[in-house]
FIMI-751250 format. One record per residue (C-alpha): residue in three letters; z, y, x negated. Coordinates in pm, whole numbers, padded with zeros to 5 digits, always signed. Layout:
! FIMI-751250
AlaZYX ...
//
This chain:
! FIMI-751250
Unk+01329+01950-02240 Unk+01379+01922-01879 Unk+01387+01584-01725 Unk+01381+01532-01372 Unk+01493+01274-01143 Unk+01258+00991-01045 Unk+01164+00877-00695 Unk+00998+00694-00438 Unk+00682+00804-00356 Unk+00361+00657-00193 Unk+00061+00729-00138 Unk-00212+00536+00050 Unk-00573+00497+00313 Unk-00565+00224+00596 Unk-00805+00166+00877 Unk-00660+00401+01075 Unk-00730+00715+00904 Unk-01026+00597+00648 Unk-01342+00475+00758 Unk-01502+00145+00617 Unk-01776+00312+00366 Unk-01435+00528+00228 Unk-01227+00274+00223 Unk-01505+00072+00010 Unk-01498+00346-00270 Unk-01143+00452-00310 Unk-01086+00032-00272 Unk-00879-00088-00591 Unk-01014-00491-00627 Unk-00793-00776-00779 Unk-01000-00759-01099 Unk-00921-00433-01199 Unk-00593-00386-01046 Unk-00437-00502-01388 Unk-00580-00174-01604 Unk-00515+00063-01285 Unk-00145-00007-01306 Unk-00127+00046-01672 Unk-00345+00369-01626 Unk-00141+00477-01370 Unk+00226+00436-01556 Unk+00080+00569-01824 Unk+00139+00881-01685 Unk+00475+01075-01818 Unk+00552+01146-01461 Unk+00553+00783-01336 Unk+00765+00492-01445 Unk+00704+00206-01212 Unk+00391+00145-00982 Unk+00274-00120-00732 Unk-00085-00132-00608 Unk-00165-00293-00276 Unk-00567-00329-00185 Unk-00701-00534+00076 Unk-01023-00503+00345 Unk-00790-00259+00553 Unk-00602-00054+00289 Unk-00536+00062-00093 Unk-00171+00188-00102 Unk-00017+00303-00451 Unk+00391+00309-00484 Unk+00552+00454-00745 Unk+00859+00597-00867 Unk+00801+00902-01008 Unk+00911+01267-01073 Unk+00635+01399-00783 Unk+00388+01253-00604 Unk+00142+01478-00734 Unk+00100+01242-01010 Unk+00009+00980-00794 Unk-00261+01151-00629 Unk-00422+01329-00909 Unk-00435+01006-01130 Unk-00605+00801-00822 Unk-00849+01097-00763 Unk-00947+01046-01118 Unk-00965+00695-01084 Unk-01213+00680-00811 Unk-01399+01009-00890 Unk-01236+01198-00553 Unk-01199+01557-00616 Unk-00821+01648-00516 Unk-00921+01807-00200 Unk-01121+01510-00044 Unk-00869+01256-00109 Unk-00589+01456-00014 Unk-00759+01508+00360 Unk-00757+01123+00398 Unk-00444+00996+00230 Unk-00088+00942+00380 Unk+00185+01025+00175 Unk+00591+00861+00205 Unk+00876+00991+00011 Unk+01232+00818-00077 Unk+01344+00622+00248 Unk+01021+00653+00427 Unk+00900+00456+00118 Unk+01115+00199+00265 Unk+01032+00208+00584 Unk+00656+00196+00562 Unk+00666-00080+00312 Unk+00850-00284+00579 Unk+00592-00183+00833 Unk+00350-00314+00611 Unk+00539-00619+00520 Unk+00597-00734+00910 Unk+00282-00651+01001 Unk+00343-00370+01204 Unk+00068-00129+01024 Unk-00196-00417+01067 Unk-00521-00365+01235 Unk-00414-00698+01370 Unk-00081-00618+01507 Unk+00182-00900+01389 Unk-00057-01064+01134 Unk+00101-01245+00869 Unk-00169-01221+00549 Unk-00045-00950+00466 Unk+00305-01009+00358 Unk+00183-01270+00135 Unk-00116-01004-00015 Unk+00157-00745-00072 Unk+00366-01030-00225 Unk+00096-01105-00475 Unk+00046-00695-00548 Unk+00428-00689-00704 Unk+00360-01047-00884 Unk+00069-00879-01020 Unk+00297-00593-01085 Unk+00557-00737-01248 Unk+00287-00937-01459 Unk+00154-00616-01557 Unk+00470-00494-01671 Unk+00541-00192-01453 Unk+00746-00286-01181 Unk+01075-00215-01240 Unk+01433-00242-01083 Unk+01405+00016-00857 Unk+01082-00083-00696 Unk+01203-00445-00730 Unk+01487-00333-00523 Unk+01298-00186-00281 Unk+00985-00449-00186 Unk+01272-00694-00187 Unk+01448-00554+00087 Unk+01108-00452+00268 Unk+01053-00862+00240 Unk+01389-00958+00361 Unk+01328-00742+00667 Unk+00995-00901+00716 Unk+01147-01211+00719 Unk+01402-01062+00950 Unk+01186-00929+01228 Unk+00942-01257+01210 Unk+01253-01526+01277 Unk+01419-01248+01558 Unk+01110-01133+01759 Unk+00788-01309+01890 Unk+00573-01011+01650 Unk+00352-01361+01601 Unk+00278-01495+01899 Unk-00001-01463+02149 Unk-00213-01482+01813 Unk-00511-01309+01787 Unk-00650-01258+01444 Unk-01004-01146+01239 Unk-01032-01567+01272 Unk-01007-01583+01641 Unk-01219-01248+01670 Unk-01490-01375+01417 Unk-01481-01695+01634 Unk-01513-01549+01957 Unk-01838-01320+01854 Unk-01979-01658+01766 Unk-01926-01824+02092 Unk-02084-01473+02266 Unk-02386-01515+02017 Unk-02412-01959+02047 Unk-02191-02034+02363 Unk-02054-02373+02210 Unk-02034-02423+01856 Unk-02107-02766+01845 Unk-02473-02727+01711 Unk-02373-02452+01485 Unk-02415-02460+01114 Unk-02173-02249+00916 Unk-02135-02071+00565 Unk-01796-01990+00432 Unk-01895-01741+00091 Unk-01554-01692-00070 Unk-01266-01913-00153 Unk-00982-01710-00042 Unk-00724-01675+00202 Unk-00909-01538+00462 Unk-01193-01772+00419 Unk-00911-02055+00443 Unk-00829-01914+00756 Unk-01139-01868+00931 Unk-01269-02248+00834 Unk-00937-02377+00989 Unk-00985-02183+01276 Unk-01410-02269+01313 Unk-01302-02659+01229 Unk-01086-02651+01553 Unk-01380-02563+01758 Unk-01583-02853+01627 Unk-01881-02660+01422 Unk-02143-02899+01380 Unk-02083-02861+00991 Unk-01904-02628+00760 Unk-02050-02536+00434 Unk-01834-02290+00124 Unk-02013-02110-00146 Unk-01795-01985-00410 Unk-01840-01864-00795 Unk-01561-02118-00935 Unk-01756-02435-00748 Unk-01342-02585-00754 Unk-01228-02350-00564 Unk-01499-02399-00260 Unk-01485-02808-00363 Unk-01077-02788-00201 Unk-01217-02642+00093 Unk-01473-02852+00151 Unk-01256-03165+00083 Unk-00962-03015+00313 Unk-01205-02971+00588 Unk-01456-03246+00562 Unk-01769-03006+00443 Unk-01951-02923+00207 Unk-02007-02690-00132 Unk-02264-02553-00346 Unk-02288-02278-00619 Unk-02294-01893-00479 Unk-02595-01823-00676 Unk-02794-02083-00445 Unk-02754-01892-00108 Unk-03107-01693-00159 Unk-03234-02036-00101 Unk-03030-02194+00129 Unk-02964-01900+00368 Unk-03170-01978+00606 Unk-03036-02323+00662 Unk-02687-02196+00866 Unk-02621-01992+01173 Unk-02313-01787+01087 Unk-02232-01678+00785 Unk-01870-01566+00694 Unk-01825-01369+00383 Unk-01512-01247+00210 Unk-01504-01195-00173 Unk-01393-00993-00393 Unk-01718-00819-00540 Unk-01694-00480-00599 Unk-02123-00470-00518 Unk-02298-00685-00193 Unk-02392-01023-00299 Unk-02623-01087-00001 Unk-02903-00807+00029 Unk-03105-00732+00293 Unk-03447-00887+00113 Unk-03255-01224+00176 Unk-03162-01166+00499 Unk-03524-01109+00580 Unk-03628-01397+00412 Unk-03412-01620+00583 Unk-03480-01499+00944 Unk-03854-01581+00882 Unk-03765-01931+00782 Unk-03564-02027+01072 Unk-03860-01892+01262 Unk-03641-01557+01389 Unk-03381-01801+01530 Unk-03076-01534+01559 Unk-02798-01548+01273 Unk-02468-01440+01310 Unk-02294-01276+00975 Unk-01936-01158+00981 Unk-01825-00990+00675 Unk-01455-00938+00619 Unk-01487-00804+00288 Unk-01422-00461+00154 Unk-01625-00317-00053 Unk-01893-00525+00221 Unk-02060-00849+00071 Unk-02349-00786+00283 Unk-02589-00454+00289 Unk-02539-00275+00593 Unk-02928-00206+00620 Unk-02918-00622+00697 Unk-02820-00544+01041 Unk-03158-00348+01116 Unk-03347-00668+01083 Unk-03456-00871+01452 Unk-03272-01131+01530 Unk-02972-01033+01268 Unk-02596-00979+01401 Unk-02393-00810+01156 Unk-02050-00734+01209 Unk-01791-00626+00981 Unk-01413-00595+00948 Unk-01376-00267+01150 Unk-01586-00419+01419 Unk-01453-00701+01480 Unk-01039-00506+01449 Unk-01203-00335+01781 Unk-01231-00707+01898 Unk-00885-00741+01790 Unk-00689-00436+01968 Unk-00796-00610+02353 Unk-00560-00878+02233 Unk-00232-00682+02128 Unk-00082-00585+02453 Unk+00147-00904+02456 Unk+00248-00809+02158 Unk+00376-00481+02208 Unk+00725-00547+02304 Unk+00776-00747+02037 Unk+00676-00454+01824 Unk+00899-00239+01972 Unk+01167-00464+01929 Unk+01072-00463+01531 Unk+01064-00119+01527 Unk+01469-00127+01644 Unk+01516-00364+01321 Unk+01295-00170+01075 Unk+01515+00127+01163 Unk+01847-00001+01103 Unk+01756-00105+00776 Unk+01635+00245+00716 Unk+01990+00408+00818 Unk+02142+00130+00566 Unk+01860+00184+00245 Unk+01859+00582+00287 Unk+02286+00550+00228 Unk+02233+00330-00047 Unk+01965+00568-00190 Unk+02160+00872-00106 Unk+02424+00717-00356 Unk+02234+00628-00620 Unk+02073+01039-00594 Unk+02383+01182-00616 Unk+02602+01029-00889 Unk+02404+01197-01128 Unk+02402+01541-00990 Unk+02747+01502-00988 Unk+02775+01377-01377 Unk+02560+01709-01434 Unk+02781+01964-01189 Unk+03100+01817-01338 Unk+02932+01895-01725 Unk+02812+02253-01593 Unk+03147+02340-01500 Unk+03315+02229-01825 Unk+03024+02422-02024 Unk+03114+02725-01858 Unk+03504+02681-01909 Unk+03473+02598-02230 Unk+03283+02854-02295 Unk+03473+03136-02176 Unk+03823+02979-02304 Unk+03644+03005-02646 Unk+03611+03339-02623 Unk+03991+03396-02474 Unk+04120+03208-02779 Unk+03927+03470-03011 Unk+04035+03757-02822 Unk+04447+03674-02807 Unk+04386+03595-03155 Unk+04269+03939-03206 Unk+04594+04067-03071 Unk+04435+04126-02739 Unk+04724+04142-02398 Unk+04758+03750-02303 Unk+04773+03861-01920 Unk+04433+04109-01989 Unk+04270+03768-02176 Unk+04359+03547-01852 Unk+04238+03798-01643 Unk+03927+03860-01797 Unk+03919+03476-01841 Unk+03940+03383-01438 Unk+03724+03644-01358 Unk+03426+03537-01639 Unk+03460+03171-01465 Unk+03421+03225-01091 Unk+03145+03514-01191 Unk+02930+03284-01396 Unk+03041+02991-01182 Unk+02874+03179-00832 Unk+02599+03371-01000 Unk+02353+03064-01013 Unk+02428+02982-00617 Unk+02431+03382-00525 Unk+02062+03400-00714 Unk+01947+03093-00523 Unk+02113+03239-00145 Unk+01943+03528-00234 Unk+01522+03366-00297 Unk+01586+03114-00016 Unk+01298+02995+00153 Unk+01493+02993+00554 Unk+01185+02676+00643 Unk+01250+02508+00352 Unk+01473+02190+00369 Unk+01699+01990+00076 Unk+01888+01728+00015 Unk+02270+01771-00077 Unk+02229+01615-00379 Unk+01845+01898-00440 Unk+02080+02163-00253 Unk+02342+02172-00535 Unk+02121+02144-00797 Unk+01929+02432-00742 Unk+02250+02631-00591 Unk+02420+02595-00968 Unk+02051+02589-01182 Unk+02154+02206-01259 Unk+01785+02142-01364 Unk+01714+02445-01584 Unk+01601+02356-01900 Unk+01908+02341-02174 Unk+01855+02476-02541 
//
């Protein structure tokens, strides 16, 4: 049976090349990420996976024998037909693995240029991971050194400073919309990181009062204690919508938990006062037909990453200088993989060579025991090994493809047939 070599491979959508409503369906959330990964490896072609999701990208690495493995499970996953998904997706192989996944990791493929959430979110995808039993050394290998260079190109560069975030963005829209924010009511729905950010952030421009809503009432309770508000139950907001002025969503329901019926409710009881509701969550926690209501602005992550891109020229030569890093590292992981690829091609050229020798010395053997000439037999013999040793590579010279490009280590397997299935 023919076994072939495993790899890095990913594939992936990001708010660059996937718009919000796509990025909503083909989005993998926290809940479910556990059975994807054993779905995925589940596949004979895959060994090890990682899956990454957040509001501006699902990525999927793997180490597998092709990365058509990858795609066609995760077409299957979210109902995609091949064709669709395969217009939208980017796709990394070997190094390039690498060197996205420290992209990723510094921040550097952020719609917020230099943010740091995500390291910790793509963290948390190989805990998860490793939890769900299919990340393995080599992957282990890899994200390690991605985080070591994220590390790296935080503590050497300024990537971080002249912050400007989805916090400071959400927070700006709401001084546009209520000038100061000092008479401004605010609803936090969602316990998580980016919730924990945002409050910070509002509580530093002295809201009048900062309310969480949460399903686990705990989780919004340590919010509210940290930052001197308040909590109550998500299922109360129909009632109590109308009581704030900006609402800040980010959960992770897979369906909207505020509809547009509510909305409309809650407008009429604060007598069309205008309310301001920023939702950072993908798939959205809020229906997008909310935002045809009077007196309703909606705005959601991909609006307010426009917000976001004014405030990323000072960080640009700080990218650059990241950049410089993230390829060095490259040179040095691509060696280190280029050694790992080729000791077993090797292993198998060294056993193809013996095959043949001892296949044809066999045969000498019989024939000088026959009584054959010794000098015919080694003649015969020489010429049997150099023809059968150059007709594999003469075949493969011959079929060439001139555009297409291998590795040394893919180059001498198929010059010498080194993956050609062995009776």
């Amino acid at each position: 049976m023919k076994i072939q070599e495993q790899r890095y491979y990913s594939i992936g959508v990001n708010h660059d090349r996937c718009p919000l409503p796509l990025r909503e369906m083909l989005a993998i959330g926290e809940h479910e990420i556990e059975a994807a990964l054993k779905s995925l490896n589940s596949s004979s072609s895959i060994s090890e996976s990682v899956i990454l999701s957040t509001c501006n990208r699902t990525e999927i690495y793997g180490l597998a024998s092709d990365v058509d493995g990858i795609v066609s499970w995760y077409s299957r996953y979210r109902g995609f037909s091949l064709q669709e998904l395969t217009s939208i997706i980017y796709k990394h192989r070997e190094q390039f693995v690498f060197q996205h996944a420290c992209r990723v990791a510094s921040g550097l493929d952020s719609m917020v240029l230099g943010e740091t959430q995500i390291l910790g979110q793509l963290k948390g995808s190989v805990r998860m991971a490793s939890a769900a039993g299919t990340l393995g050394p080599r992957l282990r290998e890899l994200f390690d050194a991605s985080f070591s260079v994220a590390k790296q190109v935080r503590t050497t560069t300024d990537i971080g400073a002249h912050s400007i975030s989805l916090a400071a963005a959400a927070a700006k829209v709401s001084e546009r919309i209520f000038g100061s924010l000092s008479e401004s009511k605010i609803l936090f729905v969602g316990a998580g990181e980016m919730n924990r950010l945002c409050s910070e952030y509002f509580s530093n421009l002295n809201a009048k009062s900062l309310s969480f809503a949460n399903r686990t009432l705990r989780r919004a309770q340590v919010l509210a204690d940290e930052l001197n508000g308040n909590c109550f139950s998500i299922t109360d907001i129909p009632q109590r919508l109308h009581e704030f002025d900006i609402i800040v969503t980010c959960t992770g329901s897979p369906l909207p938990i505020i509809g547009k019926g509510t909305v409309e409710k809650a407008i009429q009881m604060r007598l069309h006062r205008p309310i301001l509701m920023i939702d950072l969550a993908v798939p959205r926690d809020i229906e997008a037909e909310a935002s045809d209501l009077d007196d309703v602005f909606l705005y959601t992550v991909d609006d307010l990453g426009k917000i976001v891109k004014d405030g990323m020229r000072n960080r640009e030569n700080a990218a650059r200088e990241a950049e410089k890093i993230i390829e060095e590292k490259l040179i040095q992981f691509k060696s280190r993989l280029d050694r790992k690829n080729i000791t077993p091609v090797i292993k198998k050229y060294r056993q193809h060579g013996e095959q043949i020798m001892q296949g044809e010395l066999d045969k000498a053997l019989a024939s000088i025991a026959k009584g054959d000439k010794p000098e015919d037999v080694v003649r015969t013999l020489s010429r049997a090994i150099s023809n059968k040793f150059m007709d594999e590579p003469s075949r493969a010279l011959s079929n060439d493809a001139a555009s297409e490009k291998l590795s040394l280590p893919e180059a001498l397997e198929r010059l010498h047939g080194l993956n050609k299935n062995k009776e």
